[in-house]
Residue, then its C-alpha position, 0 to 999 in steps of 0.5 A: x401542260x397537264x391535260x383534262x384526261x390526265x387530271x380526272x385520272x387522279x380522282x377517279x378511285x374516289x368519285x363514288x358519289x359523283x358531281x354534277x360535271x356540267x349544266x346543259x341550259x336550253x340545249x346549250x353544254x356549260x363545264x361545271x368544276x371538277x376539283x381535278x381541275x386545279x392541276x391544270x395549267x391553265x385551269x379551266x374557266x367555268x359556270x360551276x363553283x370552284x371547289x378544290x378541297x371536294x377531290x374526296x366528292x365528300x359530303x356536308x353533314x349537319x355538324x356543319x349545317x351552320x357552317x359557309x360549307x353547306x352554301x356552295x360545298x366545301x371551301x366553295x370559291x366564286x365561278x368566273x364566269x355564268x351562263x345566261x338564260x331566260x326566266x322559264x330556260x331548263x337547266x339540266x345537271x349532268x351527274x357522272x354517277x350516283x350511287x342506287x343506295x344514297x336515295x333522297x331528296x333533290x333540290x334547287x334554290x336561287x340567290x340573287x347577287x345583285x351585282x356579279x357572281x364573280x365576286x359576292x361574297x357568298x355568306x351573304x347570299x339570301x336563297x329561295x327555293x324553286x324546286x324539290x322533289x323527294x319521296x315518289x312512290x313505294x315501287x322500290x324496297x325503301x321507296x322511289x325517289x328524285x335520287x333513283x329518278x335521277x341515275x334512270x334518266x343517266x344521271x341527269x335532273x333538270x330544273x326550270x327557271x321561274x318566269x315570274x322573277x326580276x332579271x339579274x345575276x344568280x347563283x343556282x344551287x343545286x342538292x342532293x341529301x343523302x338519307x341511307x345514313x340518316x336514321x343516327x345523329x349527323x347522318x343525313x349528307x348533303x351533296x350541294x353544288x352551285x352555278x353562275x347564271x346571268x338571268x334576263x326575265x319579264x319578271x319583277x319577283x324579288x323572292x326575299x330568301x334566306x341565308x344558307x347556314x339557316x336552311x336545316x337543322x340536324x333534329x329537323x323530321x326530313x335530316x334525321x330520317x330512318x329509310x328504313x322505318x315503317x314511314x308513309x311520308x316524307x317532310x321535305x327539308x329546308x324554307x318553303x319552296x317559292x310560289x313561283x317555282x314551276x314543276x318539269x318532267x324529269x325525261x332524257x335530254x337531247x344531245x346538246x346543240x352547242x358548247x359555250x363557256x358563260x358569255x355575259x353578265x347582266x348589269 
């Protein structure tokens, strides 16, 4: 068998961007996909979207934004399994690394399957966003941003599930863009991951959405970005966030209380 260790091994020389590894939901540590992975026999059954052609951890440019690429990362395939949480549930991404000079904005947005995750088909899925957070303040050189808030809390962002939607089977997709390029044409990079959630809610939201290949176009104010300008402030990128989308404190989490692999979906 072809270990996990040995596996990483054949991509650490290339990981500078880094990947989202693993969510923690509630206290709780679900494996993310490491596109290692595909060497292990068995290969390892997780939450995070398969994405085996990313072992480069390259990016999305908006040449592709039209593409089924900016969706769920290059050549995405469907997770087999999802976590479950609750309307209201902190879903915290553990990042192994970001570089200090990739500042940009961090975003989250969810899409209903309405059936399973395991099998929709993923040009399909209509997203409404839950979450950004951007520009924060000037307190560095080219400012403080979700990106540098992100590697002083080791690497982790937290996002929170809005209470007011409809229970059912989500894809969470989680973004990271990269600005320090973007003042040239195509140079924005977009680093986006997804992860199976099976949501149980109170809630009777049906956030209508939109496909995400419609998300961002390469003239838009917050793609085609000079860091480096003499700028003031920073227009957000992408569909207005939903009203439901509910604000957290991006601080240190707790080590997690328990391991799981996705354990249901709801019907």
């Amino acid at each position: 068998m072809f270990s996990i260790i040995a596996a990483l091994g054949l991509v650490s020389t290339v990981a500078a961007h880094g990947i989202a590894t693993n969510i923690v939901v509630d206290g709780v540590f679900y494996q993310g996909y490491n596109p290692s992975y595909q060497y292990i026999t068995p290969a390892p059954i997780t939450v995070g979207w398969k994405t085996p052609g990313n072992l480069q951890n390259a990016f999305i440019s908006p040449s592709a934004y039209a593409t089924a690429d900016i969706i769920c990362h290059t050549g995405a395939l469907n997770a087999q399994t999802e976590a479950p949480v609750k309307g209201g549930s902190k879903i915290t991404f553990q990042w192994n690394t970001w570089p200090t000079s990739h500042k940009g904005p961090i975003i989250e947005y969810l899409a209903n399957c309405n059936g399973p995750c395991e099998t929709v088909d993923k040009a399909t899925l209509k997203w409404f966003k839950i979450s950004e957070v951007a520009f924060i303040n000037k307190s560095l050189t080219n400012g403080y941003w979700g990106t540098d808030q992100l590697i002083a809390n080791n690497f982790t962002w937290t996002t929170v599930i809005p209470t007011t939607i409809e229970s059912g089977n989500y894809v969470l997709r989680h973004e990271i863009i990269g600005l320090h390029a973007a003042g040239q044409t195509n140079g924005a990079q977009n680093y986006p991951q997804c992860f199976n959630l099976a949501i149980k809610s109170t809630g009777t939201d049906k956030p209508a959405g939109v496909l995400a290949t419609t998300f961002y176009k390469a003239s838009d104010p917050g793609i085609l970005f000079d860091l480096y300008g003499a700028w003031t402030s920073y227009p957000i990128p992408g569909p207005a966030k939903y009203t439901g989308g509910l604000s957290v404190s991006q601080t240190m989490i707790a080590k997690p209380t328990a391991t799981a692999t996705g354990v249901y979906t709801v019907s």
